[in-house]
C-alpha positions as CSV (number, residue, x, y, z in Angstrom):
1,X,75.4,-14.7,44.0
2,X,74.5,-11.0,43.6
3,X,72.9,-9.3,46.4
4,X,69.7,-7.9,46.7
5,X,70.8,-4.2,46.3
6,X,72.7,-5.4,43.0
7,X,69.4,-7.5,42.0
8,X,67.3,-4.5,42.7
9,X,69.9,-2.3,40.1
10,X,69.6,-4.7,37.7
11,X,66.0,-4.8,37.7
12,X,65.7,-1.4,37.4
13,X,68.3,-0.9,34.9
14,X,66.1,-3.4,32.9
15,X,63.1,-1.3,33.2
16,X,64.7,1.9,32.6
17,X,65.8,-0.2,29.2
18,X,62.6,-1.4,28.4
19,X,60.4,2.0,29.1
20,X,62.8,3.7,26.4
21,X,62.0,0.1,24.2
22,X,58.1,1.2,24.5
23,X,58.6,4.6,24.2
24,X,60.6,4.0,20.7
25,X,58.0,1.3,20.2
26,X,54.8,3.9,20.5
27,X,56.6,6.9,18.5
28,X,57.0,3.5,15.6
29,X,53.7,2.3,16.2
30,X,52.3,5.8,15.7
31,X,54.6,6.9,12.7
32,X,53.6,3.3,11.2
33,X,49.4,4.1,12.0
34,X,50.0,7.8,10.0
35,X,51.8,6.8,7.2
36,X,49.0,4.0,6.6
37,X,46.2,6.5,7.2
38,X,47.6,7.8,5.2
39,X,48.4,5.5,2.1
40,X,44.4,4.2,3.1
41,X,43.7,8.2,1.5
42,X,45.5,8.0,-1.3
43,X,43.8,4.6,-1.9
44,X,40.3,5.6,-1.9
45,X,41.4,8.9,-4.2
46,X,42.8,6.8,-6.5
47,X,39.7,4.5,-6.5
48,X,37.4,7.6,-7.0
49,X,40.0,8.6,-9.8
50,X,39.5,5.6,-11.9
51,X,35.8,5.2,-11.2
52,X,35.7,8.8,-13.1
53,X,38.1,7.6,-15.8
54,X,36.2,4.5,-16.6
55,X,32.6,6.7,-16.6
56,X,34.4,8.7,-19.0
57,X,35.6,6.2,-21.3
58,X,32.5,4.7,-20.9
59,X,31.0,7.5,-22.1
60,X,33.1,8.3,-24.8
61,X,32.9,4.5,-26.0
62,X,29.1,5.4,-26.3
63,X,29.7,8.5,-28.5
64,X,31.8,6.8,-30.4
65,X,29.0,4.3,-31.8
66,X,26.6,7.3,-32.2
67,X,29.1,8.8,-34.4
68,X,29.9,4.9,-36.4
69,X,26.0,5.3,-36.3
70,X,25.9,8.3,-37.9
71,X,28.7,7.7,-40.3
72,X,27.2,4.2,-41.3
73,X,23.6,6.2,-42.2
74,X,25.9,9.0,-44.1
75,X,27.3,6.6,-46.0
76,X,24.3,4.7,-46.9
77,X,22.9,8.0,-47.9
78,X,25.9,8.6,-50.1
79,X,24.8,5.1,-51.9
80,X,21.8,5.8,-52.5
81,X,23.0,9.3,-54.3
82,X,25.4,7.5,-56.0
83,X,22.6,5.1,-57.2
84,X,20.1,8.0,-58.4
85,X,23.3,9.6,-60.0
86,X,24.0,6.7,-62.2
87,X,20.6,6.4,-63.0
88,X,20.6,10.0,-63.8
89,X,23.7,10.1,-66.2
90,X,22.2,6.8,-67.8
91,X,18.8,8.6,-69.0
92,X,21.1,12.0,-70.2
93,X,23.1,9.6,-72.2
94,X,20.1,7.9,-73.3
95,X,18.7,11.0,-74.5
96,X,21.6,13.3,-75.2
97,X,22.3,13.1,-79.1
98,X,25.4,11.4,-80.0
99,X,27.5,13.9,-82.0
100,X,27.6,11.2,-84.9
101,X,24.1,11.4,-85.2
102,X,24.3,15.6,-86.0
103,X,21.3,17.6,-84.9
């Protein structure tokens, strides 16, 4: 059985060991707690960053049916030309003479 001097080596020994275990332990702990402060940044960034990309699509998605709005009126407009142009040519060639008839 060991004696009470070796005990008393032991036990120190074993708490020299384990101080430099906690002292690894808190430069881990606080390398660990930085890094995820870290990474917890970047996170709410990147959150911020897509909240601004989807108000701008959003926004552009809302241009974009002013403009199919505006193109669907233009085109109906271009109908209705197209309508009063027929009608137009239809009442020359109604009155135009026709060269067989001579003037």
């Amino acid at each position: 059985m060991p004696t009470q001097e070796e005990r008393l080596t032991i036990v120190e020994q074993a708490i020299k060991g384990f101080s430099e275990d906690m002292k690894d332990l808190k430069h881990h702990v606080t390398m660990l707690i930085g890094l995820t402060s870290k990474e917890e940044m970047d996170y709410r960034e990147t959150r911020i960053a897509v909240r601004a990309i989807q108000e701008n699509v959003q926004t552009w998605d809302r241009r974009f049916d002013k403009i199919e709005e505006h193109m669907g009126d233009l085109q109906h407009g271009f109908e209705d030309q197209s309508k009063k142009l027929d009608q137009v040519l239809l009442l020359l060639t109604t009155l135009a003479p026709k060269p067989e008839q001579g003037t």
